[in-house]
mmCIF file as Biopython writes it, N, C-alpha, C and O atoms, coordinates in Angstrom:
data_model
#
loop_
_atom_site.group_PDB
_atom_site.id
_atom_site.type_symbol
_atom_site.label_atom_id
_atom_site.label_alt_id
_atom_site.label_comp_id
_atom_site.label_asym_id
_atom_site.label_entity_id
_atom_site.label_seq_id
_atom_site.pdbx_PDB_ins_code
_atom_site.Cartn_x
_atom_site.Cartn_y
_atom_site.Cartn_z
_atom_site.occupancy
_atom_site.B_iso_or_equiv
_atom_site.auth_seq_id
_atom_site.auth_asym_id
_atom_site.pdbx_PDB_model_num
ATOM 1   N N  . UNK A ? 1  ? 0.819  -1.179  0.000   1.0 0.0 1  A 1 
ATOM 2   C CA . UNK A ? 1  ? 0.000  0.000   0.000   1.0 0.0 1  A 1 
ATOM 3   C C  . UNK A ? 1  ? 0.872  1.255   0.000   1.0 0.0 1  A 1 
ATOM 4   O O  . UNK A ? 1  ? 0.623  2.233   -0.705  1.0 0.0 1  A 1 
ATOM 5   N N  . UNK A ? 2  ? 2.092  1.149   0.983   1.0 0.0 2  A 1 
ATOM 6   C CA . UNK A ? 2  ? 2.782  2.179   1.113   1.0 0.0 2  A 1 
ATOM 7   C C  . UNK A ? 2  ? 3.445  2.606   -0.398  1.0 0.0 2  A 1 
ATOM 8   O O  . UNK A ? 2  ? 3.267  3.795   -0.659  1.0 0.0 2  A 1 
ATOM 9   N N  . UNK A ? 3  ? 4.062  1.957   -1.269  1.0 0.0 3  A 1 
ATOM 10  C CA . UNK A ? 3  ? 4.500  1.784   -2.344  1.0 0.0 3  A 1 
ATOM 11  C C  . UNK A ? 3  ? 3.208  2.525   -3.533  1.0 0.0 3  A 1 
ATOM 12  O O  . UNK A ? 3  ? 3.353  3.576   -4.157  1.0 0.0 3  A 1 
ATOM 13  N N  . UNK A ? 4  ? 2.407  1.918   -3.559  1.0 0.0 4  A 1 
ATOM 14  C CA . UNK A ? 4  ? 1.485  1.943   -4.625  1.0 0.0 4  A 1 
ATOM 15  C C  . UNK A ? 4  ? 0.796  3.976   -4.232  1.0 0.0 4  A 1 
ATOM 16  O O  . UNK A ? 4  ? 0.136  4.655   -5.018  1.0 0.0 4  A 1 
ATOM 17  N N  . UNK A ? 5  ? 1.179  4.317   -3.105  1.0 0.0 5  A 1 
ATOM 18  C CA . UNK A ? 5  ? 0.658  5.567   -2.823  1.0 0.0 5  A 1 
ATOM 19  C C  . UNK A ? 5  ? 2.228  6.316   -2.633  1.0 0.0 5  A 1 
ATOM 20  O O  . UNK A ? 5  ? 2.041  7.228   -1.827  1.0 0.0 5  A 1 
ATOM 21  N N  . UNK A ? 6  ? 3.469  6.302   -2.984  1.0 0.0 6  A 1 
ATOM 22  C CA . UNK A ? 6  ? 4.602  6.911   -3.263  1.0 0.0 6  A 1 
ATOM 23  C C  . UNK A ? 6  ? 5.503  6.830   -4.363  1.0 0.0 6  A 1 
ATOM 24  O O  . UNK A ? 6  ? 6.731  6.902   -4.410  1.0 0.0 6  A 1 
ATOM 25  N N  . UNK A ? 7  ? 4.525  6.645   -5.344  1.0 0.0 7  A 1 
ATOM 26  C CA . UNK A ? 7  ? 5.411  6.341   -6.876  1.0 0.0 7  A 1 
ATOM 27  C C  . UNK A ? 7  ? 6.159  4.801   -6.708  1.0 0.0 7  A 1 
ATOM 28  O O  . UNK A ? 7  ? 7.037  4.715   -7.566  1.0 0.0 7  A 1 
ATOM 29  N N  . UNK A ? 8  ? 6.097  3.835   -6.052  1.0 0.0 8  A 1 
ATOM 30  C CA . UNK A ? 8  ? 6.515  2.417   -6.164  1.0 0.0 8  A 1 
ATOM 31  C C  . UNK A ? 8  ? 7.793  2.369   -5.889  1.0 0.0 8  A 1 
ATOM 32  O O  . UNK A ? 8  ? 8.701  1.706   -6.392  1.0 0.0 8  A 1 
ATOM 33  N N  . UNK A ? 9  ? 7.762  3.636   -4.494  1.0 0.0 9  A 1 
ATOM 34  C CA . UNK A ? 9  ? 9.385  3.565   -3.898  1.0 0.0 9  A 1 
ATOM 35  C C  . UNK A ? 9  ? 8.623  2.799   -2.080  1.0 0.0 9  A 1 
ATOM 36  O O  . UNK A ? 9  ? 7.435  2.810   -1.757  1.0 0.0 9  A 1 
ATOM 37  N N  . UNK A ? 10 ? 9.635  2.316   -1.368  1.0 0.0 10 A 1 
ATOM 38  C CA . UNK A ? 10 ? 8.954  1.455   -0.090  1.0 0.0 10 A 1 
ATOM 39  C C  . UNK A ? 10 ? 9.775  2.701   0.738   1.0 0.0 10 A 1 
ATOM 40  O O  . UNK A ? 10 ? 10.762 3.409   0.534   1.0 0.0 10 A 1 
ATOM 41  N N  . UNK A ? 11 ? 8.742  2.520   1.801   1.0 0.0 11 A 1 
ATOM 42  C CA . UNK A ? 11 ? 9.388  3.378   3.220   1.0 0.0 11 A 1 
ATOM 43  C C  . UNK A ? 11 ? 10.658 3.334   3.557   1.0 0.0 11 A 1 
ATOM 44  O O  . UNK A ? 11 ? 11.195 2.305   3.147   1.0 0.0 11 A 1 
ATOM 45  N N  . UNK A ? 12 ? 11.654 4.347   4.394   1.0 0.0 12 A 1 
ATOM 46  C CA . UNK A ? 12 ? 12.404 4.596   4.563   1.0 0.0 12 A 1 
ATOM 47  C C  . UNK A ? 12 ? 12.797 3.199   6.255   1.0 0.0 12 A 1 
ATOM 48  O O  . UNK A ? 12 ? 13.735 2.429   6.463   1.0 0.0 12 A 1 
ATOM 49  N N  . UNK A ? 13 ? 11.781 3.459   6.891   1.0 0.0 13 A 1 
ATOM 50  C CA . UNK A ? 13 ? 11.539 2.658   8.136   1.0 0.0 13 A 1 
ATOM 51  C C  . UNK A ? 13 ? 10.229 1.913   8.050   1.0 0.0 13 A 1 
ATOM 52  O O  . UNK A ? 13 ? 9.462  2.168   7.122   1.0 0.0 13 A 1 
ATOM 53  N N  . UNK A ? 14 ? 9.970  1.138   8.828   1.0 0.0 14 A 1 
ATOM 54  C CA . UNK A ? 14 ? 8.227  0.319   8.871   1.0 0.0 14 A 1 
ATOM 55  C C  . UNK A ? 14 ? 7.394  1.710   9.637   1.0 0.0 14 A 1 
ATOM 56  O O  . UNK A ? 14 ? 6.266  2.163   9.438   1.0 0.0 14 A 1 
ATOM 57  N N  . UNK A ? 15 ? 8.268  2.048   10.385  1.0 0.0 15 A 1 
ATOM 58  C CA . UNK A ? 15 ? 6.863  3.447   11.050  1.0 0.0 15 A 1 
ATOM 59  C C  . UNK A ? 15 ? 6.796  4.670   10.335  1.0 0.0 15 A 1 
ATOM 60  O O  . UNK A ? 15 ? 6.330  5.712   10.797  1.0 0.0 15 A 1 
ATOM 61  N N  . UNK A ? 16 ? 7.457  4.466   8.756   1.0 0.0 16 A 1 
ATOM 62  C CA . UNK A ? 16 ? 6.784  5.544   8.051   1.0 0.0 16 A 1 
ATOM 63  C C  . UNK A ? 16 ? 5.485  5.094   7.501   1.0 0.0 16 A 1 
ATOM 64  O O  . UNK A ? 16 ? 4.773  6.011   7.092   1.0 0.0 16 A 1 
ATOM 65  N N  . UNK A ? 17 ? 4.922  3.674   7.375   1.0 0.0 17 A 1 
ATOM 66  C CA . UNK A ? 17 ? 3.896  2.972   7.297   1.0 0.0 17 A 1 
ATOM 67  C C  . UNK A ? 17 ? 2.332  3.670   7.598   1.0 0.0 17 A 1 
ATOM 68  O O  . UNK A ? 17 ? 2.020  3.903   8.766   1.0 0.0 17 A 1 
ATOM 69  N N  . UNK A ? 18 ? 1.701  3.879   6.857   1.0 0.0 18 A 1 
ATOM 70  C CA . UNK A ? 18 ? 0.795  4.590   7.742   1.0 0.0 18 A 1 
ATOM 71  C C  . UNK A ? 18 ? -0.510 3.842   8.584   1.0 0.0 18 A 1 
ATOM 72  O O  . UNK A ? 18 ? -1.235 4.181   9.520   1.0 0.0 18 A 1 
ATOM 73  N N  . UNK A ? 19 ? -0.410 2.883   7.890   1.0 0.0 19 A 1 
ATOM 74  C CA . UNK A ? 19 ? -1.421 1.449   8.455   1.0 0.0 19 A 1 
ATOM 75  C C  . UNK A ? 19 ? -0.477 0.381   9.736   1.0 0.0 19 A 1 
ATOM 76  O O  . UNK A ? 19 ? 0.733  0.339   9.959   1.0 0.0 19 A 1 
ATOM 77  N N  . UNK A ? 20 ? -1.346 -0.196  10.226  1.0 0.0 20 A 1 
ATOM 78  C CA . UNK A ? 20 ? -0.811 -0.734  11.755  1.0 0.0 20 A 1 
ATOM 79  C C  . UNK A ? 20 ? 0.152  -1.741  10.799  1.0 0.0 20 A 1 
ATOM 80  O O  . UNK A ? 20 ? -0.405 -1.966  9.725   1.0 0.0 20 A 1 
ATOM 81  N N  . UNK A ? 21 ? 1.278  -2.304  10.918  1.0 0.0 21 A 1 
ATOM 82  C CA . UNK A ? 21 ? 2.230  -3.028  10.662  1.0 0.0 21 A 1 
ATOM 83  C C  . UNK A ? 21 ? 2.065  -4.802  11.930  1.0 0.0 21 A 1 
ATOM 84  O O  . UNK A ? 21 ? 1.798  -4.670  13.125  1.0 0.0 21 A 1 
ATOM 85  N N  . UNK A ? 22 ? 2.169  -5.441  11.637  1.0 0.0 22 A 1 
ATOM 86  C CA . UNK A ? 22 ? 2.292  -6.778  12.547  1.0 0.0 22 A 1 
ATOM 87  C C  . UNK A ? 22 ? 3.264  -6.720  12.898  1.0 0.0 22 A 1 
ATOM 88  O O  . UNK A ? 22 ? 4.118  -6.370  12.084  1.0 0.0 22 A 1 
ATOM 89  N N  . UNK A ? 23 ? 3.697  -7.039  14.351  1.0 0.0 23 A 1 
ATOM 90  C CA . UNK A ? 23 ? 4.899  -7.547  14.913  1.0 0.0 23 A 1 
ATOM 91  C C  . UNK A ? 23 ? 5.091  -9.005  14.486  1.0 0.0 23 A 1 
ATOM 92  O O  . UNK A ? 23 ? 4.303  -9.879  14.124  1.0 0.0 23 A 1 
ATOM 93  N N  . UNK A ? 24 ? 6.234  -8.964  14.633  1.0 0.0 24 A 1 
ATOM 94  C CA . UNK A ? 24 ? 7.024  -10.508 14.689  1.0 0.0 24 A 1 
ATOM 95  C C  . UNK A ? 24 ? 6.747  -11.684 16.039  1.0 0.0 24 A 1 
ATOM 96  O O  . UNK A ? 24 ? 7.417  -11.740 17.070  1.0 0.0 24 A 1 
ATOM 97  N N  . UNK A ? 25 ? 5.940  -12.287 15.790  1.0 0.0 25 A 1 
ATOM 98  C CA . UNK A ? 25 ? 4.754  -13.171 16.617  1.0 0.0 25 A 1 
ATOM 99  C C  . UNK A ? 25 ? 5.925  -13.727 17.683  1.0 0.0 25 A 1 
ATOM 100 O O  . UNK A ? 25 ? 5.666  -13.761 18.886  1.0 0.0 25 A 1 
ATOM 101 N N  . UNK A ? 26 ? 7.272  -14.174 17.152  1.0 0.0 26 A 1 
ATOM 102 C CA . UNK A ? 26 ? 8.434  -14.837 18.341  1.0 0.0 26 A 1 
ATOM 103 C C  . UNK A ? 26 ? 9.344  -13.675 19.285  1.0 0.0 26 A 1 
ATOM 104 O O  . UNK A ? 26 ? 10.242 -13.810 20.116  1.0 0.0 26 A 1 
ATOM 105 N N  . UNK A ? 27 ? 8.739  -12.663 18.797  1.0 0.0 27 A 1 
ATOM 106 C CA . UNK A ? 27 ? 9.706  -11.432 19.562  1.0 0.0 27 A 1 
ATOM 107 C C  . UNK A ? 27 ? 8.416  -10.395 20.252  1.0 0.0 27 A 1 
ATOM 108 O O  . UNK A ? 27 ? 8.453  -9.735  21.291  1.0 0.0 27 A 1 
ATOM 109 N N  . UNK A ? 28 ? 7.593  -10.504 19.510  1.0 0.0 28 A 1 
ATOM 110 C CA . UNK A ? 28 ? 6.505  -9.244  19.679  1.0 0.0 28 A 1 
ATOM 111 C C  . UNK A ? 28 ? 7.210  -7.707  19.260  1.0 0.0 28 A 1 
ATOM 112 O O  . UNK A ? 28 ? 6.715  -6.583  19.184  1.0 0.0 28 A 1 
ATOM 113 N N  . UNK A ? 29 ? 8.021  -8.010  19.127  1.0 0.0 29 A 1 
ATOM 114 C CA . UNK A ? 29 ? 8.923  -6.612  18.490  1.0 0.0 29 A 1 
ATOM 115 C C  . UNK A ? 29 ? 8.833  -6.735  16.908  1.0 0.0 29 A 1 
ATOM 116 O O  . UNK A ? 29 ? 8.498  -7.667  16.177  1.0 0.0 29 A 1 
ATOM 117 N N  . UNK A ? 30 ? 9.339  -5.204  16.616  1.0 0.0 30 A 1 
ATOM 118 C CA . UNK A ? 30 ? 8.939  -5.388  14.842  1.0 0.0 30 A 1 
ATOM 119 C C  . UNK A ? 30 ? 9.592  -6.000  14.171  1.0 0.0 30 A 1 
ATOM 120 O O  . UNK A ? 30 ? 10.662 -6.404  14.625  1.0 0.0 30 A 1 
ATOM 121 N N  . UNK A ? 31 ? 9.210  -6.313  12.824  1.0 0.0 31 A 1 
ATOM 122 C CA . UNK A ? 31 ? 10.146 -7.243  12.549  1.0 0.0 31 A 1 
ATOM 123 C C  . UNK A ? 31 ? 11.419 -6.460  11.876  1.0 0.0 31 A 1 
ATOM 124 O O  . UNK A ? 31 ? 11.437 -5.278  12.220  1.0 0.0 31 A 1 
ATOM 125 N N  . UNK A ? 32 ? 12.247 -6.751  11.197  1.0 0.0 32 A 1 
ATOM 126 C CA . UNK A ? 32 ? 13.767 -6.599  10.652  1.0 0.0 32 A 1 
ATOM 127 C C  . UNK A ? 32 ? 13.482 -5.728  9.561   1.0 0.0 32 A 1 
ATOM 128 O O  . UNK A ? 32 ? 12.796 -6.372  8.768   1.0 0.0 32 A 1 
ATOM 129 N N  . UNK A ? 33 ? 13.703 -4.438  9.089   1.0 0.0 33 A 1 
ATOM 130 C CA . UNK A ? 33 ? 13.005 -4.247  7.644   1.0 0.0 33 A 1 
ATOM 131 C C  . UNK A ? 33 ? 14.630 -3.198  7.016   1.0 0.0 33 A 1 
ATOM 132 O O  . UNK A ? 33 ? 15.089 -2.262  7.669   1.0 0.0 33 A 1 
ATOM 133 N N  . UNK A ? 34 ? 14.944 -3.460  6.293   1.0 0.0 34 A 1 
ATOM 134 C CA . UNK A ? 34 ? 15.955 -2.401  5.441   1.0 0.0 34 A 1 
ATOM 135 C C  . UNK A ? 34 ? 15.617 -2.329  3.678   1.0 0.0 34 A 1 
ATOM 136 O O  . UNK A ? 34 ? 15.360 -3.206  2.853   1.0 0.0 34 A 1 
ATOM 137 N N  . UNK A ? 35 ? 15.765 -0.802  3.590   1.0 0.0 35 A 1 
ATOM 138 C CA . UNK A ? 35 ? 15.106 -0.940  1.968   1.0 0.0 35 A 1 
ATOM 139 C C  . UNK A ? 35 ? 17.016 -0.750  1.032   1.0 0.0 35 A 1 
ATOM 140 O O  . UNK A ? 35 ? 17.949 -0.028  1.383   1.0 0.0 35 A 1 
ATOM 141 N N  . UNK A ? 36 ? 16.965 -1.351  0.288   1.0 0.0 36 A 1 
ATOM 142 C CA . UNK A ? 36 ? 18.178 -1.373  -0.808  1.0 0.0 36 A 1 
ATOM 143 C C  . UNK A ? 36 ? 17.845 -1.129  -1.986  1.0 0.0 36 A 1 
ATOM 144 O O  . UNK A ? 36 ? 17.706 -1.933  -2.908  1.0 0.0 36 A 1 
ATOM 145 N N  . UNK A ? 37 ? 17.634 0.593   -1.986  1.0 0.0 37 A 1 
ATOM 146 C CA . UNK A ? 37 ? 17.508 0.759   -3.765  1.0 0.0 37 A 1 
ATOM 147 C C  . UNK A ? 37 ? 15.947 0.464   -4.111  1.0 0.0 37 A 1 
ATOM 148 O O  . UNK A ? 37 ? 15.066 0.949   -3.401  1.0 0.0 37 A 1 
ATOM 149 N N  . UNK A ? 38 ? 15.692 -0.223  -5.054  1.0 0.0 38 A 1 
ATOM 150 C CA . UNK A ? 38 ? 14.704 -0.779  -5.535  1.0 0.0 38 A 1 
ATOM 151 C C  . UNK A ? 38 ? 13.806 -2.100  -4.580  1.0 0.0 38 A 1 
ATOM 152 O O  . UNK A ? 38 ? 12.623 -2.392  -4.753  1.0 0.0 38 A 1 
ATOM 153 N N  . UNK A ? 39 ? 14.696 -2.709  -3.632  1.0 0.0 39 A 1 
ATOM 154 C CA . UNK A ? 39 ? 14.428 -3.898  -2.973  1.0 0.0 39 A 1 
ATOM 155 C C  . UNK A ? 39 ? 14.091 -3.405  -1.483  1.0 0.0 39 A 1 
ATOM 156 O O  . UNK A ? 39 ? 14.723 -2.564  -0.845  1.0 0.0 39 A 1 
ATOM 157 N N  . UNK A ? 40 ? 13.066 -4.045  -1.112  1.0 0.0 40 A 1 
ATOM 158 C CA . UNK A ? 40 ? 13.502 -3.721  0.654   1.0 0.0 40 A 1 
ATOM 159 C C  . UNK A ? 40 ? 13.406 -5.502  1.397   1.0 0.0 40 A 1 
ATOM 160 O O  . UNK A ? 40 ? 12.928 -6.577  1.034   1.0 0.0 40 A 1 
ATOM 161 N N  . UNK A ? 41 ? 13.832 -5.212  2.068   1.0 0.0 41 A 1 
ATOM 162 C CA . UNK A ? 41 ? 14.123 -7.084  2.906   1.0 0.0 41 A 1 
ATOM 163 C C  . UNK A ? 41 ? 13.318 -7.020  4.486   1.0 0.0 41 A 1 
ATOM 164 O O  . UNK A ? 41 ? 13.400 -5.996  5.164   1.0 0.0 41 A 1 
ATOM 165 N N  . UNK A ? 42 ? 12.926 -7.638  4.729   1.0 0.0 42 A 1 
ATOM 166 C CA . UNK A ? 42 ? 11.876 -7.841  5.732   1.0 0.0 42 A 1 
ATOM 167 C C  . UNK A ? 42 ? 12.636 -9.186  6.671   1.0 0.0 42 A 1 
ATOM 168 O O  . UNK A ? 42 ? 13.093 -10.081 5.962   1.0 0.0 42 A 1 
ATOM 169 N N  . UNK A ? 43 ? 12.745 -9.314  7.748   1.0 0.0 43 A 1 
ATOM 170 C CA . UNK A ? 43 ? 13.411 -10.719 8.306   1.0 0.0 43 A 1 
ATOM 171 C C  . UNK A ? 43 ? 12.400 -10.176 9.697   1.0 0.0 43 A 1 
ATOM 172 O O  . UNK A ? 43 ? 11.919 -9.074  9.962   1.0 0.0 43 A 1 
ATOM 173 N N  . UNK A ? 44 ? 12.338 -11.809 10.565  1.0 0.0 44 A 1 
ATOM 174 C CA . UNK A ? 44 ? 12.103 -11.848 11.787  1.0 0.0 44 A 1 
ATOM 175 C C  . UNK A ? 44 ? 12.953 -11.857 12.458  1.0 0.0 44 A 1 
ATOM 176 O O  . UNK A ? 44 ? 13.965 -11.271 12.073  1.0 0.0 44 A 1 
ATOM 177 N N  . UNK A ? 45 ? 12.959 -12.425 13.593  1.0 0.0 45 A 1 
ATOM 178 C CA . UNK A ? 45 ? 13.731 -12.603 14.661  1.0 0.0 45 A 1 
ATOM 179 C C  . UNK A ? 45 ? 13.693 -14.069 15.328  1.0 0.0 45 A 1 
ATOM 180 O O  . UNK A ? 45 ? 12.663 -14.582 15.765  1.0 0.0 45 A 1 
ATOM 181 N N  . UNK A ? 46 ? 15.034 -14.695 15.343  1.0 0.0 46 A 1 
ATOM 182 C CA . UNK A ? 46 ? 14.333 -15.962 15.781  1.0 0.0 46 A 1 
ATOM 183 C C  . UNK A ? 46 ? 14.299 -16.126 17.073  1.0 0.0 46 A 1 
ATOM 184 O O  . UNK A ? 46 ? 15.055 -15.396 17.714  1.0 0.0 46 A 1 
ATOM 185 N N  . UNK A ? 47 ? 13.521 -17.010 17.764  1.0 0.0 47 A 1 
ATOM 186 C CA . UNK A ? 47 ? 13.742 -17.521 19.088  1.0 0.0 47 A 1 
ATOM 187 C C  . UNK A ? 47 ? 15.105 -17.851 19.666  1.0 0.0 47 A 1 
ATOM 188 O O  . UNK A ? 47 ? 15.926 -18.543 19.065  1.0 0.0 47 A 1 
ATOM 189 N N  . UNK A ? 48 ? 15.385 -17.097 21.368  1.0 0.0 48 A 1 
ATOM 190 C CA . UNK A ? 48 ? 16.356 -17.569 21.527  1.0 0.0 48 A 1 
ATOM 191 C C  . UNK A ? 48 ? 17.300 -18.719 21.249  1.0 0.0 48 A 1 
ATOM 192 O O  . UNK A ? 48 ? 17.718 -19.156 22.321  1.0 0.0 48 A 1 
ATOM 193 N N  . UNK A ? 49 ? 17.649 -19.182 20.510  1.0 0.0 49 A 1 
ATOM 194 C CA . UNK A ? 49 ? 19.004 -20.636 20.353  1.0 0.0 49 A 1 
ATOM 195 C C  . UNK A ? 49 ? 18.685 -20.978 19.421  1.0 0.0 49 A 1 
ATOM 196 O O  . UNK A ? 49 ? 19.471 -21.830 19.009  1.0 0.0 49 A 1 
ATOM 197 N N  . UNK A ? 50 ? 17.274 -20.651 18.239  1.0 0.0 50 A 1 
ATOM 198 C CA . UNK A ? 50 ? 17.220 -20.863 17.595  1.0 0.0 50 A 1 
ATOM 199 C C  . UNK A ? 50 ? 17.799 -20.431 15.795  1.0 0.0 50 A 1 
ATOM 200 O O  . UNK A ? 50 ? 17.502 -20.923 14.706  1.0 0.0 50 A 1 
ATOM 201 N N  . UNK A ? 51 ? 18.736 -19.286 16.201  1.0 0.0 51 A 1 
ATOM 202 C CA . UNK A ? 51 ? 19.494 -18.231 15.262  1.0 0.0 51 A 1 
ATOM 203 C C  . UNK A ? 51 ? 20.185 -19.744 14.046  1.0 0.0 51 A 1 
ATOM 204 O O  . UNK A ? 51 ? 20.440 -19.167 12.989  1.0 0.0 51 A 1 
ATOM 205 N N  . UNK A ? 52 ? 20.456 -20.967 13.909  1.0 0.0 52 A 1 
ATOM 206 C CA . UNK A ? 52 ? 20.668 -21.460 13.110  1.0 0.0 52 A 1 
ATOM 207 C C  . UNK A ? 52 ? 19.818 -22.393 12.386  1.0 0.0 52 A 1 
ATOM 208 O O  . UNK A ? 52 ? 20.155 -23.202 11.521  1.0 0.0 52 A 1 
ATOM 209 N N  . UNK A ? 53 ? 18.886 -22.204 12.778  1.0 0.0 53 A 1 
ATOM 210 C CA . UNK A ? 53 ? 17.396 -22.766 11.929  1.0 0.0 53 A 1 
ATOM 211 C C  . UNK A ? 53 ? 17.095 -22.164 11.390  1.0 0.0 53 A 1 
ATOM 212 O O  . UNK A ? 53 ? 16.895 -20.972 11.619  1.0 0.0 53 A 1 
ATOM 213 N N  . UNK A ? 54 ? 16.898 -22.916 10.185  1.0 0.0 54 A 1 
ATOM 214 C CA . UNK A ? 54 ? 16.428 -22.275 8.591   1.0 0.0 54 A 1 
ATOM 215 C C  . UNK A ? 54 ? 14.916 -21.997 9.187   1.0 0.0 54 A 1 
ATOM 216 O O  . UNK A ? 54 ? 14.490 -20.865 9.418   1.0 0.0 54 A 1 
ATOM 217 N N  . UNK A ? 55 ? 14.337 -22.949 9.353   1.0 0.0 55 A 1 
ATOM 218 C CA . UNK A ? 55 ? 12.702 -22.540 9.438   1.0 0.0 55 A 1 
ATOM 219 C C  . UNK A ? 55 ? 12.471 -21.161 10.367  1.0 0.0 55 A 1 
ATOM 220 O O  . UNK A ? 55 ? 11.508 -20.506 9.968   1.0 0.0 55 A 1 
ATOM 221 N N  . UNK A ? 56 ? 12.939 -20.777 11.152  1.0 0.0 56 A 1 
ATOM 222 C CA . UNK A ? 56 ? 13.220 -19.616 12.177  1.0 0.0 56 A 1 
ATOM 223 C C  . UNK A ? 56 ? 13.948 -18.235 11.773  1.0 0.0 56 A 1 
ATOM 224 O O  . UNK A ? 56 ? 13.927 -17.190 12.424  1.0 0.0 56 A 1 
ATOM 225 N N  . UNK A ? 57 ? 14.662 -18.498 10.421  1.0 0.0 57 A 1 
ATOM 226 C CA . UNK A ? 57 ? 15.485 -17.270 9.601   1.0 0.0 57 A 1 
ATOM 227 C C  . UNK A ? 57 ? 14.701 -16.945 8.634   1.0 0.0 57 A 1 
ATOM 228 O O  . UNK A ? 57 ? 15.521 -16.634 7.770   1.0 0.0 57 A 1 
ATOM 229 N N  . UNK A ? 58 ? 13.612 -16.791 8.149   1.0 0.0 58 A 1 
ATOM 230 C CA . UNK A ? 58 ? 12.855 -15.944 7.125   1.0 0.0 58 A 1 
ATOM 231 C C  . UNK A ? 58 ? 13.339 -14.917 6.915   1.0 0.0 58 A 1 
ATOM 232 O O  . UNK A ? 58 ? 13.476 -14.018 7.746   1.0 0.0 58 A 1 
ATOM 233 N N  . UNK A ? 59 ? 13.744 -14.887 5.524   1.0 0.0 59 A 1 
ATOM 234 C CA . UNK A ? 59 ? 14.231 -13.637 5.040   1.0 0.0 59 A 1 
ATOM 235 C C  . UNK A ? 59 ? 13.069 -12.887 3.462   1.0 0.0 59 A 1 
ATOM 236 O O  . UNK A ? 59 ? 13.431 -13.110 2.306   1.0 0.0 59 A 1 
ATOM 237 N N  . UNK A ? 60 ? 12.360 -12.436 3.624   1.0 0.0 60 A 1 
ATOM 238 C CA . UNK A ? 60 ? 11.369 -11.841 2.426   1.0 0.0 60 A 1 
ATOM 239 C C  . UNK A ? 60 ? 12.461 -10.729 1.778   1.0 0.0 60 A 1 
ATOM 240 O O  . UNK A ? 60 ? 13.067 -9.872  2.421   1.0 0.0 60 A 1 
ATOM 241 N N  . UNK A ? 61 ? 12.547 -10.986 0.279   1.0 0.0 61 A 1 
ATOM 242 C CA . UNK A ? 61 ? 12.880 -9.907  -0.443  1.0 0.0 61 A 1 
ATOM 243 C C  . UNK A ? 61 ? 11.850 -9.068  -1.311  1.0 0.0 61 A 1 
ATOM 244 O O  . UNK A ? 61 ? 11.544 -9.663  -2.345  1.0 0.0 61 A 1 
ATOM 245 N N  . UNK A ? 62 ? 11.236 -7.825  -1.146  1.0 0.0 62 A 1 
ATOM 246 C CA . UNK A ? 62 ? 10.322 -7.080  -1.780  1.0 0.0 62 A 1 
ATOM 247 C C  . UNK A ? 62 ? 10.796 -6.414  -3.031  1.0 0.0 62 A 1 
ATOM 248 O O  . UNK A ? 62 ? 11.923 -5.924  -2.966  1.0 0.0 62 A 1 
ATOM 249 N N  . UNK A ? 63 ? 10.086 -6.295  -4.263  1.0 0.0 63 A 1 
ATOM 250 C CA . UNK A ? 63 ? 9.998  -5.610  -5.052  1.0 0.0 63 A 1 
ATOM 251 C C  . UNK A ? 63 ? 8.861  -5.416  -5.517  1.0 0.0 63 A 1 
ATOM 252 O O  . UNK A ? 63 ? 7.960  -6.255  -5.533  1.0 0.0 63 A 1 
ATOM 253 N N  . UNK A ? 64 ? 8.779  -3.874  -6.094  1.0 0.0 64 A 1 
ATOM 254 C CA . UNK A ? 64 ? 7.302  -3.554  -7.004  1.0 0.0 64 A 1 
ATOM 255 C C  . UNK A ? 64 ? 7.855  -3.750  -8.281  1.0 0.0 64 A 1 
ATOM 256 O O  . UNK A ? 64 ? 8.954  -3.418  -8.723  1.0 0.0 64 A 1 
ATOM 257 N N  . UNK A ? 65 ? 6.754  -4.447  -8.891  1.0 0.0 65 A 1 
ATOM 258 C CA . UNK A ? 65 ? 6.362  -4.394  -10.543 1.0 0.0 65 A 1 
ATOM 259 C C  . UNK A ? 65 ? 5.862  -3.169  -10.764 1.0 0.0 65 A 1 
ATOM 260 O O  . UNK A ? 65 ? 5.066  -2.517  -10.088 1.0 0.0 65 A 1 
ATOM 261 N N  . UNK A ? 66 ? 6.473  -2.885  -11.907 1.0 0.0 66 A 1 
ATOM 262 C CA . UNK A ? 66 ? 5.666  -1.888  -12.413 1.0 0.0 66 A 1 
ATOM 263 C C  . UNK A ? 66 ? 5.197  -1.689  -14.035 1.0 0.0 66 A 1 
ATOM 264 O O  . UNK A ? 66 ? 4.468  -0.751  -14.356 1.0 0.0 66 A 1 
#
């Protein structure tokens, strides 16, 4: 949404967001977000001891089509 209402560039931070954002359900904190250029990357956080589990490292890479 944020994208599609700023020319199909993504926020600088998640709380430039103007709609409520979800926390990261294993932290309750937000989740991981950095934008690169054209891309922005979204990650959670894993559970304590769990930092070498794949299923627990979600990493989303975003891009808009245009």
């Amino acid at each position: 949404m944020y994208a599609a209402d700023h020319g199909g560039k993504w926020p600088d931070s998640l709380a430039d967001v103007d709609v409520p954002v979800p926390v990261d359900p294993f932290t309750g904190k937000p989740f991981l977000y950095k934008r690169d250029g054209v891309t922005a990357h979204l990650r959670g956080s894993p559970p304590p001891g769990m930092e070498n589990v794949p299923v627990y490292n979600l990493h989303y890479e975003l891009t808009v089509q245009k």
